[in-house]
KOLGU-4560 file (N, C-alpha, C; in nm, 3 decimals, padded with zeros to 5 digits):
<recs>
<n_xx: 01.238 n_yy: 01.027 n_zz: 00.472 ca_xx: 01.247 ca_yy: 00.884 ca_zz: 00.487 c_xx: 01.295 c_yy: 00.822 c_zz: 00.357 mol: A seq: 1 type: UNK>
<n_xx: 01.353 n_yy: 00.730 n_zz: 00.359 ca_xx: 01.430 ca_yy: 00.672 ca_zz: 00.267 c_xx: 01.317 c_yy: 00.519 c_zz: 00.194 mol: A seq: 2 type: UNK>
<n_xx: 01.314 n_yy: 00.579 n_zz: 00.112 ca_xx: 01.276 ca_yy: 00.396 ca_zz: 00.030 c_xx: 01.351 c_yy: 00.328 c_zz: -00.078 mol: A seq: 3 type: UNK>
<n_xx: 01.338 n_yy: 00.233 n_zz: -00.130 ca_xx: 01.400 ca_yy: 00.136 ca_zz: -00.217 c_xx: 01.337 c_yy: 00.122 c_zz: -00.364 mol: A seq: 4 type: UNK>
<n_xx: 01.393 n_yy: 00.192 n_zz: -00.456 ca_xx: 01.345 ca_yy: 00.160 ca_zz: -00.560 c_xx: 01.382 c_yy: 00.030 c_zz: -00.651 mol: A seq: 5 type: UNK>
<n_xx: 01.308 n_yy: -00.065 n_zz: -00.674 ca_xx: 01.388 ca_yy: -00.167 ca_zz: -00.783 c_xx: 01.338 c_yy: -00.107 c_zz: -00.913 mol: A seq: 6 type: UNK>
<n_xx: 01.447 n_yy: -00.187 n_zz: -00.986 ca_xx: 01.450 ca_yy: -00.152 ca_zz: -01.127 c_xx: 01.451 c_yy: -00.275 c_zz: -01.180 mol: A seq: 7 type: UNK>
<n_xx: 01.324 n_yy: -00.302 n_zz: -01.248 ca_xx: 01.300 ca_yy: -00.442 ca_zz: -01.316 c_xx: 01.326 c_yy: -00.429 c_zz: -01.470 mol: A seq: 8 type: UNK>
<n_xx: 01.358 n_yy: -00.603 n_zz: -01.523 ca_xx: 01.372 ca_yy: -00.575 ca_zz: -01.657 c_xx: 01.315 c_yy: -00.492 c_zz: -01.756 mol: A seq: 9 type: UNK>
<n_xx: 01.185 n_yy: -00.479 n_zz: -01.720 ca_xx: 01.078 ca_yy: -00.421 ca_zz: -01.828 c_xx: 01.110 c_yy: -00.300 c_zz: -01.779 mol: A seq: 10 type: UNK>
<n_xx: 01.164 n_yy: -00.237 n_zz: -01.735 ca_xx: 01.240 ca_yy: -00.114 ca_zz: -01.715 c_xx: 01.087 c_yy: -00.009 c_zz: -01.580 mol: A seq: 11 type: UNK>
<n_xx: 00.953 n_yy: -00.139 n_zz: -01.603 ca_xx: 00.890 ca_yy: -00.075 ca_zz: -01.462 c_xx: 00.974 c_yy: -00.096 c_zz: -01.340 mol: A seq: 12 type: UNK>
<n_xx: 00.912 n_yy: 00.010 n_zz: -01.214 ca_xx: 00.953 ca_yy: -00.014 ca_zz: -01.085 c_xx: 00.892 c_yy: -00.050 c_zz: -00.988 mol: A seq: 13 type: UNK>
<n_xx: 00.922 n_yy: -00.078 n_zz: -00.908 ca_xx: 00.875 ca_yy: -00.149 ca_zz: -00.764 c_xx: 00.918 c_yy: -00.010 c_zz: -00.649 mol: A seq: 14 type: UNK>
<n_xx: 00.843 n_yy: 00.000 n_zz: -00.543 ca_xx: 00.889 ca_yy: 00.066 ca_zz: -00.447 c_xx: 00.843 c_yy: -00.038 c_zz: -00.317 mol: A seq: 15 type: UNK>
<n_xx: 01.007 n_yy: -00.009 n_zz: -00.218 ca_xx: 00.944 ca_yy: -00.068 ca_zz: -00.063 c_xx: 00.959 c_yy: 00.027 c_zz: -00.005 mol: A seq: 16 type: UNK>
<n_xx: 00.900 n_yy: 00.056 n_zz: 00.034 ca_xx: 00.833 ca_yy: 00.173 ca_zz: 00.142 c_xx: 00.825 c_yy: 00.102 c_zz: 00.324 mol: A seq: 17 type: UNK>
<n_xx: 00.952 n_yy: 00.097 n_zz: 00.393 ca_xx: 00.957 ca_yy: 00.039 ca_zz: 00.537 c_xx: 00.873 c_yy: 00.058 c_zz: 00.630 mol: A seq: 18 type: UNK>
<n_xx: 00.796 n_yy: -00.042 n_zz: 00.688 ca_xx: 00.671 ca_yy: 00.010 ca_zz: 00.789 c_xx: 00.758 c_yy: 00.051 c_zz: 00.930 mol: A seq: 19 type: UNK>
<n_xx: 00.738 n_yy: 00.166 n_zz: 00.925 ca_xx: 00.838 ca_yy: 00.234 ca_zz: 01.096 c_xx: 00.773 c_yy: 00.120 c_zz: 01.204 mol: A seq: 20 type: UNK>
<n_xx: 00.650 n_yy: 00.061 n_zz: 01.212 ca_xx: 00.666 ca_yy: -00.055 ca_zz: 01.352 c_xx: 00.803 c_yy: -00.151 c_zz: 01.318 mol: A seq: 21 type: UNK>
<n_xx: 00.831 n_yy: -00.191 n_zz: 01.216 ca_xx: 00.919 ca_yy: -00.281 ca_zz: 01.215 c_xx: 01.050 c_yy: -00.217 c_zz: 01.268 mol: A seq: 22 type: UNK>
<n_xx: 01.154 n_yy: -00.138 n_zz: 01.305 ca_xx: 01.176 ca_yy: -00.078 ca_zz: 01.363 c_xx: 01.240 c_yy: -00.099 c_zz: 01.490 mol: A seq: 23 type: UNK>
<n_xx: 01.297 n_yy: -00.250 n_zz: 01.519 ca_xx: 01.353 ca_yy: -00.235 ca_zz: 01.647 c_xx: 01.378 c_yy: -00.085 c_zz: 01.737 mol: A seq: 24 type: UNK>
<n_xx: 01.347 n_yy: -00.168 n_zz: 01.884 ca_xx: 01.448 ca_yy: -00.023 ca_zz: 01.943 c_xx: 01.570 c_yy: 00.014 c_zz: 02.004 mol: A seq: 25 type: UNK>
<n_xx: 01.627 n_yy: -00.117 n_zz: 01.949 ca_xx: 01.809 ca_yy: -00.122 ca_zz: 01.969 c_xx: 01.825 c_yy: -00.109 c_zz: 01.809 mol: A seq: 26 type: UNK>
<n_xx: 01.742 n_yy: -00.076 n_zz: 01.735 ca_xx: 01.851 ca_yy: -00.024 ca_zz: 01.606 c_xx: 01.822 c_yy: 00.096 c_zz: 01.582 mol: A seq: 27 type: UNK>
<n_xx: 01.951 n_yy: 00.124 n_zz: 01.510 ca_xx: 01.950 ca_yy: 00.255 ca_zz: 01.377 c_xx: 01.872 c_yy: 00.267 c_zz: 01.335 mol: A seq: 28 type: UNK>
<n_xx: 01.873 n_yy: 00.392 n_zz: 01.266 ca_xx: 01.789 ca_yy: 00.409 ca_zz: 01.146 c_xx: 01.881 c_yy: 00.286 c_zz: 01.000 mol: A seq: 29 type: UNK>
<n_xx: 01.975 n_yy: 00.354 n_zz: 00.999 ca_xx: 02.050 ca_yy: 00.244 ca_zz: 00.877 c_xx: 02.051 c_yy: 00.104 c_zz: 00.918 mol: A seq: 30 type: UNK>
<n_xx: 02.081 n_yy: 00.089 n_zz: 01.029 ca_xx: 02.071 ca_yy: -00.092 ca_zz: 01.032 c_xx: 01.908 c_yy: -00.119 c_zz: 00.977 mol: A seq: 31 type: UNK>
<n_xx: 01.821 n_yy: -00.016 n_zz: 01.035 ca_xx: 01.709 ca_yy: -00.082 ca_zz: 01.030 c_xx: 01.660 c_yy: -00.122 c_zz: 00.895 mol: A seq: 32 type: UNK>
<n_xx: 01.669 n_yy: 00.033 n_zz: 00.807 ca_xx: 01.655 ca_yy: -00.017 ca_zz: 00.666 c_xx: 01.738 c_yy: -00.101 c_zz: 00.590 mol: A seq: 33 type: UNK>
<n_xx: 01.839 n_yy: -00.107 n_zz: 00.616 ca_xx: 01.945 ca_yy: -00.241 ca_zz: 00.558 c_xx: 01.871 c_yy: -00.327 c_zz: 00.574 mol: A seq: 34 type: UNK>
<n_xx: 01.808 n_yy: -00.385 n_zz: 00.704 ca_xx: 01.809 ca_yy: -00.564 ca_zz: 00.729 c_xx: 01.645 c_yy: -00.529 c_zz: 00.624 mol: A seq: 35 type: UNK>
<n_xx: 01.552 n_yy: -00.465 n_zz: 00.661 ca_xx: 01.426 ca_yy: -00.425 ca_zz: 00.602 c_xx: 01.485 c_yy: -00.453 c_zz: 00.450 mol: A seq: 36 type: UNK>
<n_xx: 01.550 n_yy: -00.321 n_zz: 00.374 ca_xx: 01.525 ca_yy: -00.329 ca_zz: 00.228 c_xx: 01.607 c_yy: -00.483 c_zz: 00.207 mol: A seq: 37 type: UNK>
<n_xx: 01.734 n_yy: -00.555 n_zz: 00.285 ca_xx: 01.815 ca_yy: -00.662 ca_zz: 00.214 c_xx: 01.697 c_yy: -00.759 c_zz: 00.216 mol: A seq: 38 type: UNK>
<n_xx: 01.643 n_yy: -00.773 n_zz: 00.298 ca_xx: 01.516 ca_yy: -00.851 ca_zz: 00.292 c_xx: 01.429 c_yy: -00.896 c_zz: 00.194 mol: A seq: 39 type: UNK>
<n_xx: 01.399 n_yy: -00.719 n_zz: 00.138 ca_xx: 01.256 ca_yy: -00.745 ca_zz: 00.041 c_xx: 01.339 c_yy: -00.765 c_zz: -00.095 mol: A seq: 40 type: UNK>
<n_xx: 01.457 n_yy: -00.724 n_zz: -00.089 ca_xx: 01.545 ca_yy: -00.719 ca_zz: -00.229 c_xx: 01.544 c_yy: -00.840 c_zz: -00.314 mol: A seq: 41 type: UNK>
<n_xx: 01.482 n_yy: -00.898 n_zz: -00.417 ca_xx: 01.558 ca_yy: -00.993 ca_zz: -00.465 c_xx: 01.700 c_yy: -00.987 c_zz: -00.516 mol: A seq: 42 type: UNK>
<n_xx: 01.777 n_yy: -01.076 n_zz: -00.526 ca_xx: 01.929 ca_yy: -01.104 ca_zz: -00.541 c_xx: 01.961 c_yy: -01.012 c_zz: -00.698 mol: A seq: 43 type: UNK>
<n_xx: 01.849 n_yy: -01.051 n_zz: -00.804 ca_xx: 01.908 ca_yy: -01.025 ca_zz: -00.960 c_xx: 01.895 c_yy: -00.852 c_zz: -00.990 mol: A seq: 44 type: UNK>
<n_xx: 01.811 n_yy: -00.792 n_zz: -00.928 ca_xx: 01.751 ca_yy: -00.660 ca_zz: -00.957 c_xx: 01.834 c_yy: -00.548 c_zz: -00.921 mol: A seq: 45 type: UNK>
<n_xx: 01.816 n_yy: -00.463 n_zz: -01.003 ca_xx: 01.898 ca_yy: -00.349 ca_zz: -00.931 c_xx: 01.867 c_yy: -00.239 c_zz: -00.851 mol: A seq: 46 type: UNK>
<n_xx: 01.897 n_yy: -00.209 n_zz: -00.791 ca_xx: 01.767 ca_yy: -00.121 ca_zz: -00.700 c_xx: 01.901 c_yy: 00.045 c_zz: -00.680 mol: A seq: 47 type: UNK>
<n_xx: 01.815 n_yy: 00.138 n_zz: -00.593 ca_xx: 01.859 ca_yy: 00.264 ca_zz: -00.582 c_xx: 01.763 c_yy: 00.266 c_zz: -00.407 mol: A seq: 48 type: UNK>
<n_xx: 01.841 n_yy: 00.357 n_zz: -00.312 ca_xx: 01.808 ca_yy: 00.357 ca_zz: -00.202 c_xx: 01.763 c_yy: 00.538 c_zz: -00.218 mol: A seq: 49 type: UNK>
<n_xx: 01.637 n_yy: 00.609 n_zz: -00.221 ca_xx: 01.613 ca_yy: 00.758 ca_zz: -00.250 c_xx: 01.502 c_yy: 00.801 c_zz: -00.153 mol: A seq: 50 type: UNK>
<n_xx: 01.559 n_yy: 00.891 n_zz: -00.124 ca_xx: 01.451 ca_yy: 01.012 ca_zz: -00.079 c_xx: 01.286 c_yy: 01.024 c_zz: -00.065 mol: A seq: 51 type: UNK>
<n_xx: 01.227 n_yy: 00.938 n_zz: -00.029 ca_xx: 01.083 ca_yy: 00.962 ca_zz: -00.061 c_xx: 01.022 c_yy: 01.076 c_zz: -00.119 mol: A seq: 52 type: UNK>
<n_xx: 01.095 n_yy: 01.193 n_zz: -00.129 ca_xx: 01.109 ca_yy: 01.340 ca_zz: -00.199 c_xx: 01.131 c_yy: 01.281 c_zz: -00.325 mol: A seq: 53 type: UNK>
<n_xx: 01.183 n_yy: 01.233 n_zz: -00.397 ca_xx: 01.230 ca_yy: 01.208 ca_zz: -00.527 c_xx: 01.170 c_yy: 01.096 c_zz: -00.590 mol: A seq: 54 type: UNK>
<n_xx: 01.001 n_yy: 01.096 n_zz: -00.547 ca_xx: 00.952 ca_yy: 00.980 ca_zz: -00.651 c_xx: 00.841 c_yy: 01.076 c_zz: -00.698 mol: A seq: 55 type: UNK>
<n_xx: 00.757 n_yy: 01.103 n_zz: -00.803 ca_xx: 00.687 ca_yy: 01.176 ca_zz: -00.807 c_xx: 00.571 c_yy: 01.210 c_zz: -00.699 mol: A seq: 56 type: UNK>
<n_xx: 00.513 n_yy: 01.332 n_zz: -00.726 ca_xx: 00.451 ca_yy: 01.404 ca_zz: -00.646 c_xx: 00.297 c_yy: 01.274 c_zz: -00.589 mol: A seq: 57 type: UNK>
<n_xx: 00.206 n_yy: 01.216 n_zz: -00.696 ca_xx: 00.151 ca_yy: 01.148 ca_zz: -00.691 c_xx: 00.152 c_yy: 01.031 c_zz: -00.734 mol: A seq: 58 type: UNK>
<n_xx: 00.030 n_yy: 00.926 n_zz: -00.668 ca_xx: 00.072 ca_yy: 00.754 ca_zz: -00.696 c_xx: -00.057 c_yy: 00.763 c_zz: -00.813 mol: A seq: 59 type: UNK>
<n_xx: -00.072 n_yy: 00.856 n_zz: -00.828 ca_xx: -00.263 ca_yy: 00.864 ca_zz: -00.943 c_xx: -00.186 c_yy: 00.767 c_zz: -01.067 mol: A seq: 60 type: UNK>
<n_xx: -00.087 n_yy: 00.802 n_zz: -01.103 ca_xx: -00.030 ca_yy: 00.700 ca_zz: -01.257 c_xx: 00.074 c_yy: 00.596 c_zz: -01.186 mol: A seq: 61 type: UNK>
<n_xx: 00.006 n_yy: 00.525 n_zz: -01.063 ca_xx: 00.136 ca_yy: 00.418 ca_zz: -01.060 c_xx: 00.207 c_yy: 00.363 c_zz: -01.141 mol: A seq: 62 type: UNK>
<n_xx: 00.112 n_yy: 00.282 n_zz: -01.158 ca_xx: 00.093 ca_yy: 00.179 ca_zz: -01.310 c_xx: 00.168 c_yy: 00.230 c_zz: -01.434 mol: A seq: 63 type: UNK>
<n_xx: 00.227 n_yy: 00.389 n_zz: -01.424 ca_xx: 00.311 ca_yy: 00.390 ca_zz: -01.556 c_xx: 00.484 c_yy: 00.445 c_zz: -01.549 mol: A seq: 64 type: UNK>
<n_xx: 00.482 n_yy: 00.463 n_zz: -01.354 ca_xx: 00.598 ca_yy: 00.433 ca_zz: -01.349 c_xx: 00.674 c_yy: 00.402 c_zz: -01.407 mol: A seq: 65 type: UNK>
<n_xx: 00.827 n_yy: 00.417 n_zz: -01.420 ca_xx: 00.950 ca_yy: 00.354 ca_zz: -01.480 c_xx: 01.036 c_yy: 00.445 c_zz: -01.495 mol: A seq: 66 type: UNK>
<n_xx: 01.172 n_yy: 00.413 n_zz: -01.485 ca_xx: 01.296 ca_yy: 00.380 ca_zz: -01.449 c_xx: 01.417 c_yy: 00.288 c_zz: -01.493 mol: A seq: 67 type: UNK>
<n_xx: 01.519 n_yy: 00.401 n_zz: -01.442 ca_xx: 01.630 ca_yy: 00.297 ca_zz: -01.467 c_xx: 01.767 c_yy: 00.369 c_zz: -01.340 mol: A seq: 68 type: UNK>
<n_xx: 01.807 n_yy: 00.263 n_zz: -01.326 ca_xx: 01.916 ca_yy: 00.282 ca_zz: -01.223 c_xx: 02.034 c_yy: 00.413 c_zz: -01.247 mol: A seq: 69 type: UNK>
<n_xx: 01.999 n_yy: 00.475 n_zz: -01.175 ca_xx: 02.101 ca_yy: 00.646 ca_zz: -01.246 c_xx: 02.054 c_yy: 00.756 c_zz: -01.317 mol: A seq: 70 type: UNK>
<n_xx: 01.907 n_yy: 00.669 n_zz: -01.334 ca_xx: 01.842 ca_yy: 00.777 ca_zz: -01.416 c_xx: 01.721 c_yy: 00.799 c_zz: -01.330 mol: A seq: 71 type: UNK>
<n_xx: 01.694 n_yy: 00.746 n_zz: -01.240 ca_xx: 01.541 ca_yy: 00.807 ca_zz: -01.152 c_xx: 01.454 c_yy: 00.746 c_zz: -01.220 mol: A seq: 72 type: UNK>
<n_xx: 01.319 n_yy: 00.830 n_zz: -01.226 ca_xx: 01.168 ca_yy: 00.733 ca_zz: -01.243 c_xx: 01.079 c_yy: 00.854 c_zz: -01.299 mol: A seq: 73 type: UNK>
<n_xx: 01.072 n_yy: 00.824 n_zz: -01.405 ca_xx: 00.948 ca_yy: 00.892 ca_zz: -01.475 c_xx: 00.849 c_yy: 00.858 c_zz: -01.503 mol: A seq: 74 type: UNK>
<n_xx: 00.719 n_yy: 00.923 n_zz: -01.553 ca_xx: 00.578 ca_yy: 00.849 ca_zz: -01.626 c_xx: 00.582 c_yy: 00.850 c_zz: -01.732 mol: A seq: 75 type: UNK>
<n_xx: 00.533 n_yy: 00.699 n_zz: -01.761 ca_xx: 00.534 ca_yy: 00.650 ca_zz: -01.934 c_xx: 00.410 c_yy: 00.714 c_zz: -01.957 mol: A seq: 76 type: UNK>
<n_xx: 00.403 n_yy: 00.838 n_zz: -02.028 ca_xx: 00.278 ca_yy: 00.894 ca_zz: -02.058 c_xx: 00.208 c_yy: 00.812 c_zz: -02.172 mol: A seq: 77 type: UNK>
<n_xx: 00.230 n_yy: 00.783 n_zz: -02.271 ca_xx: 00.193 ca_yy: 00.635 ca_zz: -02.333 c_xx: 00.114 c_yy: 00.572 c_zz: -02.258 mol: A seq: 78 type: UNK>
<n_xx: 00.144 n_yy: 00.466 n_zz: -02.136 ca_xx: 00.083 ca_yy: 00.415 ca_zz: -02.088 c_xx: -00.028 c_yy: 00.477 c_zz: -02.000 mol: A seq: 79 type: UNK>
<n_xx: -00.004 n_yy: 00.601 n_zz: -01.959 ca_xx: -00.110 ca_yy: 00.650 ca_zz: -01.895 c_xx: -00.230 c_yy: 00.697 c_zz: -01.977 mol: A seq: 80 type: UNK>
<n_xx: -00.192 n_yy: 00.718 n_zz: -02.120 ca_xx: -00.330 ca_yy: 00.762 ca_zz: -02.201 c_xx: -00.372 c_yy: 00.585 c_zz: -02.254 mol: A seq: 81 type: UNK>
<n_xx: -00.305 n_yy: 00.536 n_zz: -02.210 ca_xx: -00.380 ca_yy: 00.378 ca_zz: -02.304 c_xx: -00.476 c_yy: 00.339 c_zz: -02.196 mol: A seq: 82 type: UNK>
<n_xx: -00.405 n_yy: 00.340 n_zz: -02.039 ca_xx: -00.467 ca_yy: 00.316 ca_zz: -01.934 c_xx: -00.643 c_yy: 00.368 c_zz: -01.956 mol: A seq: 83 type: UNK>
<n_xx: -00.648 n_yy: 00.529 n_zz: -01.969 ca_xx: -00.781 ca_yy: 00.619 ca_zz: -01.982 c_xx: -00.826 c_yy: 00.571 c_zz: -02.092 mol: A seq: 84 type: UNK>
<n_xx: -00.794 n_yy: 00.570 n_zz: -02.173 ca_xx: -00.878 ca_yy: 00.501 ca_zz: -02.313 c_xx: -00.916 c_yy: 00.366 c_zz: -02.265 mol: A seq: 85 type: UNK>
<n_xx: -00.865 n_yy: 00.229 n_zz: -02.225 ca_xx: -00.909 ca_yy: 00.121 ca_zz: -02.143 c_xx: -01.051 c_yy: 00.149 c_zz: -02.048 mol: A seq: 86 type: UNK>
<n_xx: -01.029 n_yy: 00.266 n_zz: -02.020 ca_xx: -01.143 ca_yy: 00.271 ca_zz: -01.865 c_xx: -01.233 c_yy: 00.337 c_zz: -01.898 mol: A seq: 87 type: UNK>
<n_xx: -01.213 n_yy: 00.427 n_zz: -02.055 ca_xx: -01.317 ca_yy: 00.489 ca_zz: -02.129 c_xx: -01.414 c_yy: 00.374 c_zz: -02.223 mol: A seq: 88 type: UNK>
<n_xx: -01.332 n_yy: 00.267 n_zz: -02.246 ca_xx: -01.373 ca_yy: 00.188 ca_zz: -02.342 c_xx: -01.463 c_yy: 00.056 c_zz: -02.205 mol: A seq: 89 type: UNK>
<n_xx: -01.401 n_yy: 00.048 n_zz: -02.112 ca_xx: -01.482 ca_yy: -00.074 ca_zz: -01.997 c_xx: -01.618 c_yy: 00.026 c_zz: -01.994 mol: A seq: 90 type: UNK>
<n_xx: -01.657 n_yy: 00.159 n_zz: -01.923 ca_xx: -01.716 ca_yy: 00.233 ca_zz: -01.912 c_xx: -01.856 c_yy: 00.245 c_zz: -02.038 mol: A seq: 91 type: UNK>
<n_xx: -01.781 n_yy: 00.220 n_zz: -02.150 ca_xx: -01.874 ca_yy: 00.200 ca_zz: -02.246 c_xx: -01.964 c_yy: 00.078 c_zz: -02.299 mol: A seq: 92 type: UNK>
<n_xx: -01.888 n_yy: 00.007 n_zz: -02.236 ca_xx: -01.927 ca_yy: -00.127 ca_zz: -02.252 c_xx: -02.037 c_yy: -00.180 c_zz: -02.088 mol: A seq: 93 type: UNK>
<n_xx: -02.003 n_yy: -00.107 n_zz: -02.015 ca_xx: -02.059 ca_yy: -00.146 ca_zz: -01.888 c_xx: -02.202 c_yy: -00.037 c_zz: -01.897 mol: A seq: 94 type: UNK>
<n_xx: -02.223 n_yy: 00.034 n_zz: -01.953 ca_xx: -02.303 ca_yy: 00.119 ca_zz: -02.010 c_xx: -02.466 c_yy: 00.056 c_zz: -02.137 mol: A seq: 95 type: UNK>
<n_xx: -02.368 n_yy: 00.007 n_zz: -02.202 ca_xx: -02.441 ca_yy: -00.061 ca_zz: -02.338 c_xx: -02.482 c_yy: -00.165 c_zz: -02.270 mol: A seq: 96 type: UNK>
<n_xx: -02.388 n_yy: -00.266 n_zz: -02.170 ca_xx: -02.466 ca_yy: -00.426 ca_zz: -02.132 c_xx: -02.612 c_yy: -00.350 c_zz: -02.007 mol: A seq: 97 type: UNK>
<n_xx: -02.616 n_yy: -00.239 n_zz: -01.981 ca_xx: -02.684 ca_yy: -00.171 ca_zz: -01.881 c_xx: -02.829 c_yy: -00.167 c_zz: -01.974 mol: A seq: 98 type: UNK>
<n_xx: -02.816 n_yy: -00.070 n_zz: -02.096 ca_xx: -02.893 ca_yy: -00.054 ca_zz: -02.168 c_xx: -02.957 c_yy: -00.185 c_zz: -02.228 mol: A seq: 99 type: UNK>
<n_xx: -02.882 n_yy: -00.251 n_zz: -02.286 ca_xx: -02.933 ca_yy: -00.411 ca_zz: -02.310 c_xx: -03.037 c_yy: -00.460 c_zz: -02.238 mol: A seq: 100 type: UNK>
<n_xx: -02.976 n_yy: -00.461 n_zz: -02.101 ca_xx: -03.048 ca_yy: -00.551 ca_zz: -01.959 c_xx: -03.184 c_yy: -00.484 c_zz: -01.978 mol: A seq: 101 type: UNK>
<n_xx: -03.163 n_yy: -00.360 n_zz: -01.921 ca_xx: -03.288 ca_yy: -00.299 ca_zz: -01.964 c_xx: -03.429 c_yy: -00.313 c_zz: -02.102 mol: A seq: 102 type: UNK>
<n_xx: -03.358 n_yy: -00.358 n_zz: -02.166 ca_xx: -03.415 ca_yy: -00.341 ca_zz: -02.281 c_xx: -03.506 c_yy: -00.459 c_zz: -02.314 mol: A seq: 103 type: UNK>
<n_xx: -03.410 n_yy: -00.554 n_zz: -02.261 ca_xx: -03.479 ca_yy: -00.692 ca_zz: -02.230 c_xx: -03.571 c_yy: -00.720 c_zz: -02.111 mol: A seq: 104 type: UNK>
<n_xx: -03.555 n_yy: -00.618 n_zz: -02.028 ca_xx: -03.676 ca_yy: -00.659 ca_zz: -01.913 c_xx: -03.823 c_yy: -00.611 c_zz: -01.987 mol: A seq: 105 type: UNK>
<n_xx: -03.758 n_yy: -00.477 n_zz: -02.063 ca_xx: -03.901 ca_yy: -00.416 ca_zz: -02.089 c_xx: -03.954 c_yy: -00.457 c_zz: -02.227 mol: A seq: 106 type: UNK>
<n_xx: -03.874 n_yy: -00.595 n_zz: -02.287 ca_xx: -03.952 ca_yy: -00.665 ca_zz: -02.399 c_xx: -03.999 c_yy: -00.802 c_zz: -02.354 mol: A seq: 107 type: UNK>
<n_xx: -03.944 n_yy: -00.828 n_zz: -02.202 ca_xx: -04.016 ca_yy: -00.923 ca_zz: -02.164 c_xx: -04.172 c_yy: -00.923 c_zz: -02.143 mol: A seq: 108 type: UNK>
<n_xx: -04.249 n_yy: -01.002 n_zz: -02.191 ca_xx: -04.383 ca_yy: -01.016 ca_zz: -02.158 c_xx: -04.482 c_yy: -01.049 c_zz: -02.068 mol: A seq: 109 type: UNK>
<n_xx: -04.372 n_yy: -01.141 n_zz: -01.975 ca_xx: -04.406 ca_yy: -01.231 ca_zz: -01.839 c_xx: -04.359 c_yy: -01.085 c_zz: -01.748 mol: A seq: 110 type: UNK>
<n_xx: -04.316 n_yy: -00.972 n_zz: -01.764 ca_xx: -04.266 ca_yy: -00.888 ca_zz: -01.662 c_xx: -04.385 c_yy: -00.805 c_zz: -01.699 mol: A seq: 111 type: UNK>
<n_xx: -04.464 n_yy: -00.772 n_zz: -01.784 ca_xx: -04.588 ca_yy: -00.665 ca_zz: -01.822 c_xx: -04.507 c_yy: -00.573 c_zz: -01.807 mol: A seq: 112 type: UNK>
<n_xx: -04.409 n_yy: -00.540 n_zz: -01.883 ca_xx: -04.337 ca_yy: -00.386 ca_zz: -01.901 c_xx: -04.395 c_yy: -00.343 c_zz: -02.000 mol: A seq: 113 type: UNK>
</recs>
């Protein structure tokens, strides 16, 4: 199956991925995705029409996607280790305000902890 990759300034991508109900059943397959992708396309962007085979294997690093028109779509591994360090660092913090809470129930006096 065919999807639509755009290629945005920041050199991330977008994918449309066509829902098969939409799908008339007096059309093509090509009419169908034409009127589908001309649709979702904005006018300024440049896009590539590919293989659903040819985007990587998994969506686990969406978010670090990117691309460029002729060149396909790779992972900004950069962004994928800043991403884990972010969720290591929320994690730590959602941890410590845990310990806090706690800490304060059991120095409260009106609670007889």
């Amino acid at each position: 199956m065919k999807v639509r990759v755009l290629y945005n300034s920041d050199k991330t991508v977008s994918i449309i991925h066509p829902a098969l109900k939409s799908k008339r059943p007096d059309e093509t397959e090509d009419k169908w995705l034409k009127r589908v992708f001309d649709k979702a396309t904005p006018a300024n962007l440049q896009y590539e029409d590919v293989d659903l085979s040819e985007l990587p294997l998994t969506r686990e690093d969406r978010n670090a996607w990117e691309g460029e028109k002729g060149k396909g779509i790779f992972i900004n591994q950069e962004k994928v280790v800043e991403k884990k360090r972010e969720e290591e660092r929320e994690k730590a913090i959602q941890q410590r305000m845990r310990e806090m809470a706690i800490k304060s129930l059991e120095d409260n006096p009106l609670l007889g902890m």
